[in-house]
DRENROMAR-927872 format. One line per 4 residues: number of its first residue (from 0); for each residue x, z, y of C-alpha. Coordinates in pm, 1 decimal. Layout:
% residues N
NUM) X:Z:Y | ...
% end
This chain:
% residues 321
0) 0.0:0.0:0.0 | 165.7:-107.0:338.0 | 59.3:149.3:629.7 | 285.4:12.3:902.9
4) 25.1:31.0:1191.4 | 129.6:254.6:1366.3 | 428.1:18.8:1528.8 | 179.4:-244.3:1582.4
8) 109.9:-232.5:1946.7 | -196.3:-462.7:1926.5 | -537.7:-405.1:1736.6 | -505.0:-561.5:1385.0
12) -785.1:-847.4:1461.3 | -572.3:-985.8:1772.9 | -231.5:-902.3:1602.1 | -249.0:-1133.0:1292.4
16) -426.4:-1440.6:1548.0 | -93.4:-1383.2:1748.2 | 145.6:-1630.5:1682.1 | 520.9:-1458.7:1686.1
20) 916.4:-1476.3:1657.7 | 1105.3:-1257.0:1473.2 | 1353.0:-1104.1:1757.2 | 1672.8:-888.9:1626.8
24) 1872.5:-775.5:1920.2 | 2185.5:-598.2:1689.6 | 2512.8:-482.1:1847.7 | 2676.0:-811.7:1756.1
28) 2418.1:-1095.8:1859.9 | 2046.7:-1165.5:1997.7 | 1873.4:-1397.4:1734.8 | 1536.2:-1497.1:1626.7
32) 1336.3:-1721.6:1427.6 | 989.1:-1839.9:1409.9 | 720.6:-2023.4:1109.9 | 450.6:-2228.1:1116.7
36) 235.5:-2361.5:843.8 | 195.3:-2719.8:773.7 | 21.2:-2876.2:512.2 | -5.3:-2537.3:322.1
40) 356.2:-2467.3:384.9 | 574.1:-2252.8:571.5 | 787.0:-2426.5:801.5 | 1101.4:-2299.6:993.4
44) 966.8:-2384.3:1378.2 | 1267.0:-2278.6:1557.0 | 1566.8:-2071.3:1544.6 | 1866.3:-1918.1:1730.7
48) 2126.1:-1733.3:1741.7 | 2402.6:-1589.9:2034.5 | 2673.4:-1350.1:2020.0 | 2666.8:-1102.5:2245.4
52) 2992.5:-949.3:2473.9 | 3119.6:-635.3:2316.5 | 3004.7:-327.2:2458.4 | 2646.8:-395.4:2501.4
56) 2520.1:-178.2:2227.3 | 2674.4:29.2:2013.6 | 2473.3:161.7:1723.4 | 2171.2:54.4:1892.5
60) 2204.4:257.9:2244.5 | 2253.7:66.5:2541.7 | 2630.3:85.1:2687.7 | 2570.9:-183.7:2940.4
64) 2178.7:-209.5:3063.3 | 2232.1:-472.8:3321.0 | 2458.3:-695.6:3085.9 | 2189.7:-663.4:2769.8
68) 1871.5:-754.0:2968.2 | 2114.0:-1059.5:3170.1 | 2186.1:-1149.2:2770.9 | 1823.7:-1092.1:2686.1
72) 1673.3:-1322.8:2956.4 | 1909.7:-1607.6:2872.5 | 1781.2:-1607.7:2537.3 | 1430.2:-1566.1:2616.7
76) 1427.3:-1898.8:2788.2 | 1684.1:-2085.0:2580.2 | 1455.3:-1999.3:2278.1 | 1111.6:-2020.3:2416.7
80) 977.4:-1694.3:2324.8 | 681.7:-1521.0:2423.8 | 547.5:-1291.7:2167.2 | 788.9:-1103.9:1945.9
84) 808.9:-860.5:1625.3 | 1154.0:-644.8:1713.8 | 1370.9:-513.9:1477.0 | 1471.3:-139.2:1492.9
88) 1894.3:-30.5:1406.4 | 1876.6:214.5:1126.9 | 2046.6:427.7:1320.8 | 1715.5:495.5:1522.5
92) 1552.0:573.8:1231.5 | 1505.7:888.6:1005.4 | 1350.2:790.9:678.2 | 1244.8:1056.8:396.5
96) 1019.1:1095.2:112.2 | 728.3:1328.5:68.9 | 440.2:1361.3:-137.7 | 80.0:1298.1:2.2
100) -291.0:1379.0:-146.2 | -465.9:1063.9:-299.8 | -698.2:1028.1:41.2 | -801.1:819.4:257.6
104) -547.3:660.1:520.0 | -591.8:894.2:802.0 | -587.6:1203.1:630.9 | -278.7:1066.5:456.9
108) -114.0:1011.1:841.9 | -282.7:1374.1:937.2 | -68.1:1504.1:658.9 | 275.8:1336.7:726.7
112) 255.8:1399.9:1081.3 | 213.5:1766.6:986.0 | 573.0:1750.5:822.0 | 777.8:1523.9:1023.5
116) 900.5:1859.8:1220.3 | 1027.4:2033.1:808.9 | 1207.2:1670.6:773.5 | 1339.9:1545.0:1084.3
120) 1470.6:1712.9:1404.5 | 1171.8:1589.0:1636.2 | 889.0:1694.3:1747.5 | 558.5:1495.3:1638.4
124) 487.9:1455.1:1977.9 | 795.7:1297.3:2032.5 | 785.6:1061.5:1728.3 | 661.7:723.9:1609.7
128) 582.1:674.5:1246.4 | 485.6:444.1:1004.2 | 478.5:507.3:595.3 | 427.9:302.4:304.4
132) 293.5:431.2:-31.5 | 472.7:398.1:-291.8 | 327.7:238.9:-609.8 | 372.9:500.7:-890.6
136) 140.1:807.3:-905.1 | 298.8:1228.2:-867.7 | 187.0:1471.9:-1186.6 | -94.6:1658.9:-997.9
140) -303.5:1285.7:-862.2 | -72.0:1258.9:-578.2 | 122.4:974.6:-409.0 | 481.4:934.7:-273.3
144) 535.8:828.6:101.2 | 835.2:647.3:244.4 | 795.5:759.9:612.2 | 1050.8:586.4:878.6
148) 1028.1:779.2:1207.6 | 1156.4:640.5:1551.9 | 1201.5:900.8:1863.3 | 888.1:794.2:2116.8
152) 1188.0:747.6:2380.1 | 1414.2:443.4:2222.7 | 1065.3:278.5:2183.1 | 979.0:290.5:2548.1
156) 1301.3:233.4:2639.3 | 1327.4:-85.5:2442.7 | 965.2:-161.5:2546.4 | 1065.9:-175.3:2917.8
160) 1371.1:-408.4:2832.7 | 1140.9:-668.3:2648.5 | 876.6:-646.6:2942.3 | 1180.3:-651.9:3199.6
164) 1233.1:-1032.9:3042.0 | 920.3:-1163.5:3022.3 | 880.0:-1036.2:2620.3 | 585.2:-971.9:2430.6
168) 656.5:-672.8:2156.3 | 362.5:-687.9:1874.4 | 566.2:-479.6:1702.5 | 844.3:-284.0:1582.1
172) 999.0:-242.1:1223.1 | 1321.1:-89.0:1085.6 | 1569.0:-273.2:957.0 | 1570.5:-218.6:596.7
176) 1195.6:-281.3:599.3 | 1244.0:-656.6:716.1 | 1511.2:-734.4:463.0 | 1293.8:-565.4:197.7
180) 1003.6:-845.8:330.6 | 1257.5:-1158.1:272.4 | 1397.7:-996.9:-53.3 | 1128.5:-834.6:-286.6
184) 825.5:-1111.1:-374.5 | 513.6:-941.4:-320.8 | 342.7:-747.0:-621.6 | 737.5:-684.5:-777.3
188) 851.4:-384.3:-893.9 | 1236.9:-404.1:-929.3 | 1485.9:-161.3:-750.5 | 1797.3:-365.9:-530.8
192) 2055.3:-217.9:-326.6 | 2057.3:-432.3:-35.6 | 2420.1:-456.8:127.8 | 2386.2:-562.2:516.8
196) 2709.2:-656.5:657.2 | 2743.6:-671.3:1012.3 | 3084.2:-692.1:1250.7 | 3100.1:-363.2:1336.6
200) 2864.1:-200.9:1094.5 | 2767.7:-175.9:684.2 | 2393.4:-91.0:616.8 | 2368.0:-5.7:214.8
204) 1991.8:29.5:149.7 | 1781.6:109.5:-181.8 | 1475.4:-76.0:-207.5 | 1198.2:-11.7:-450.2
208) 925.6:-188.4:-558.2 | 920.1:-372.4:-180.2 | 937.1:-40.9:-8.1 | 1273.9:133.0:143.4
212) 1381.2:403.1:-36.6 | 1741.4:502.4:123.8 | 1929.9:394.5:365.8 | 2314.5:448.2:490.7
216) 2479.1:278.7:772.2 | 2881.8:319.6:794.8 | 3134.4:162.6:1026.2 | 3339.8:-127.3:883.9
220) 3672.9:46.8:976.8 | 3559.5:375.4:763.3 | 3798.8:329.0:506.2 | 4007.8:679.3:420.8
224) 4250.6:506.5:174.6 | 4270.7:113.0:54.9 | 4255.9:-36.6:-238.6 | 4556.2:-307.1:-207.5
228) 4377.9:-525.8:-409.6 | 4090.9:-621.0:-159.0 | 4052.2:-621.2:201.9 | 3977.1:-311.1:405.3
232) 3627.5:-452.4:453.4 | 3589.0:-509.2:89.3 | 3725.0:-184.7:24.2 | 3460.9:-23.5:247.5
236) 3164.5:-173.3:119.0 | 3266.9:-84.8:-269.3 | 3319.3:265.6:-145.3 | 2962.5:270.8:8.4
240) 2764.7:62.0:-297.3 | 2983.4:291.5:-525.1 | 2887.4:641.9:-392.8 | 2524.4:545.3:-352.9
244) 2477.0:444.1:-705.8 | 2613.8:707.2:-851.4 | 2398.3:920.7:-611.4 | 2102.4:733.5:-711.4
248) 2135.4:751.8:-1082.6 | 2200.1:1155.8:-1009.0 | 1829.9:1161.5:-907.1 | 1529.5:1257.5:-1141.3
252) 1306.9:1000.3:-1243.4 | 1449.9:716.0:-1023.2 | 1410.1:408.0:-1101.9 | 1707.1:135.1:-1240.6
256) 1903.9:-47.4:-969.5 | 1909.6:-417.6:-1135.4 | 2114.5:-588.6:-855.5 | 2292.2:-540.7:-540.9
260) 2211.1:-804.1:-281.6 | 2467.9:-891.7:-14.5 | 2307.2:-1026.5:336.6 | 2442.0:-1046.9:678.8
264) 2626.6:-1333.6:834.5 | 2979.8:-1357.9:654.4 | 2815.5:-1191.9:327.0 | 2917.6:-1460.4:86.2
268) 3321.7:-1428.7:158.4 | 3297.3:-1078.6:-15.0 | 3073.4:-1154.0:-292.5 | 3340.3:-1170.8:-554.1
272) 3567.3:-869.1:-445.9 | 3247.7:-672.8:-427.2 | 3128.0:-811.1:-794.3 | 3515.9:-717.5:-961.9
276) 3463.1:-390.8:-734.0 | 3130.0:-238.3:-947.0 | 3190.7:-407.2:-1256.6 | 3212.0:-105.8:-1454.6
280) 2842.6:-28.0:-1335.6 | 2775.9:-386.0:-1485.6 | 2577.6:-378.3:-1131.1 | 2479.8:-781.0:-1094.5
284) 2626.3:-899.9:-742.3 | 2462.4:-1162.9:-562.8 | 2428.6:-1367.6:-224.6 | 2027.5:-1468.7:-228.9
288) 1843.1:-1761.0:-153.4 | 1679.1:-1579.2:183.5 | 1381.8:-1842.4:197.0 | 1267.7:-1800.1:-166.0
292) 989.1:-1602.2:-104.6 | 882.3:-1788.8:235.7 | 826.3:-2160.3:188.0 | 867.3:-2397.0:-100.4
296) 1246.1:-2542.0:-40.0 | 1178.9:-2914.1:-251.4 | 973.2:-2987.0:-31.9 | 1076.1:-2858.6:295.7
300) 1452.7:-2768.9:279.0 | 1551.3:-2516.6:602.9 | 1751.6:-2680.9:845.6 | 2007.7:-2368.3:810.2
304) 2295.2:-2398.6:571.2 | 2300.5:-2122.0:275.5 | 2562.9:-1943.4:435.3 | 2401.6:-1899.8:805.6
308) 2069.0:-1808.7:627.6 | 2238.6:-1516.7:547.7 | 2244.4:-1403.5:925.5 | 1847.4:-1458.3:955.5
312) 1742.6:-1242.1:670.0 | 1634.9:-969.5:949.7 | 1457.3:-1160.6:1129.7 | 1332.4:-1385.0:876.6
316) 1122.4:-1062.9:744.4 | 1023.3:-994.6:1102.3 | 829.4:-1316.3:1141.6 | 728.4:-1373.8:803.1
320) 559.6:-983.2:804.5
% end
């Protein structure tokens, strides 16, 4: 069950007429991408993507306000946008588990919202939240939530950049959330460890049955001792994938992780090093096809070589969502 409203900013009715680009606006670049349906297909309409000057953001918070919204309003215009789903840095976001009465939706949100203070250091007052339900059922009739919580501020703050440009927000949605839209078909129940590679960053994120169930973010120079066999890069990510598996099998009744997926724009170069890194996990290690689940490729192939894709996956699962 997906329970996301509560980072729509529209009513449901007028959000889904709403015609939108996926907008990630990441420490490293501004890019976005939008569909259209043709024929009974999914198309790619138009894409872009632009680097941004260092020192803009750093984990998501705004070094440079000025520069950003400058970067933001070139982009706006370059790429045509109007209306916009925006992805949210992980590092914005506290996600946990907890276990809910079989209800109805709002008393389901009643009761989160009466534990986000025992999980997260907020206030509710100060929080936005949305939760997804997880498919398997608790001893006792209950269900499991995975609630992602966003301090009230960083919303308005990013709210009042996208209006300062001319920007549209429907919505907001972590990370992890959008890549889980682009990687896990609908209705499937496998467990992935998503790798995210960006230039200054690593996200490592266990997703479930289409819904996030961890997520860890480290920086790409965190490495306390190197392997000389691979690449201080390469080193760091099998360090991350590594500890989280074997913190993941350490849990009761979790679930199998059948493959870790690499994503992010440069993901393929470290596919192999990453692969020789876990093989005693026999983890399978893979670059994906990020349009799979989106259109039908023989007979509309994306004008965006494998390798670039990889960069869109974020925003892909923005606008396809």
């Amino acid at each position: 069950m997906n329970a996301s409203v509560f980072f729509k900013l529209f009513p449901p009715p007028e959000f889904m007429q709403m015609d939108h680009a996926g907008l990630e606006i990441s420490d490293d670049a501004i890019r976005c991408i939008t569909f259209k349906n043709q024929t009974g297909d999914r198309k790619i309409e138009n894409f872009l993507s632009v680097d941004l000057p260092k020192n803009l953001l750093i984990g998501g918070d705004t070094i440079n306000p000025d520069g950003l919204r400058a970067e933001l309003s070139k982009f706006k215009e370059k790429a045509g946008l109007t209306y916009v789903k925006v992805s949210i840095p992980e590092e914005k976001a506290y996600l946990f588990q907890t276990d809910v009465p079989a209800t109805d939706f709002s008393s389901i949100h009643q009761n989160i919202e009466s534990k986000l203070e025992e999980n997260i250091p907020l206030m509710a007052k100060d929080a936005i939240f949305y939760f997804d339900l997880l498919p398997s059922v608790i001893p006792g009739g209950s269900l499991r939530a995975s609630v992602s919580v966003v301090p009230r501020t960083y919303i308005e703050m990013i709210l009042s950049l996208l209006h300062s440009v001319g920007l549209k927000p429907l919505a907001f949605e972590v990370v992890p959330r959008s890549l889980a839209h682009v990687l896990v078909p609908a209705h499937n129940d496998k467990t992935i460890m998503v790798v995210h590679i960006m230039d200054q960053k690593i996200g490592v994120y266990v997703v479930s049955a289409g819904t996030v169930n961890f997520a860890s973010t480290v920086n790409r120079e965190a490495v306390n001792s190197r392997d000389a066999s691979r690449t201080p890069v390469e080193d760091t990510i099998a360090k991350e994938v590594i500890r989280i598996y074997e913190y993941w099998i350490s849990r009761p009744d979790t679930t199998t992780i059948q493959e870790v997926v690499l994503v992010g724009r440069g993901a393929q170069i470290y596919e192999s090093a990453i692969r020789d890194a876990v093989a005693s996990f026999s983890l399978k290690v893979t670059t994906p096809d990020i349009w799979q689940n989106i259109c039908n490729v023989e007979r509309c192939l994306p004008p965006i070589s494998k390798e670039d894709s990889l960069a869109y996956a974020v925003v892909a699962g923005l606008a396809l969502s």
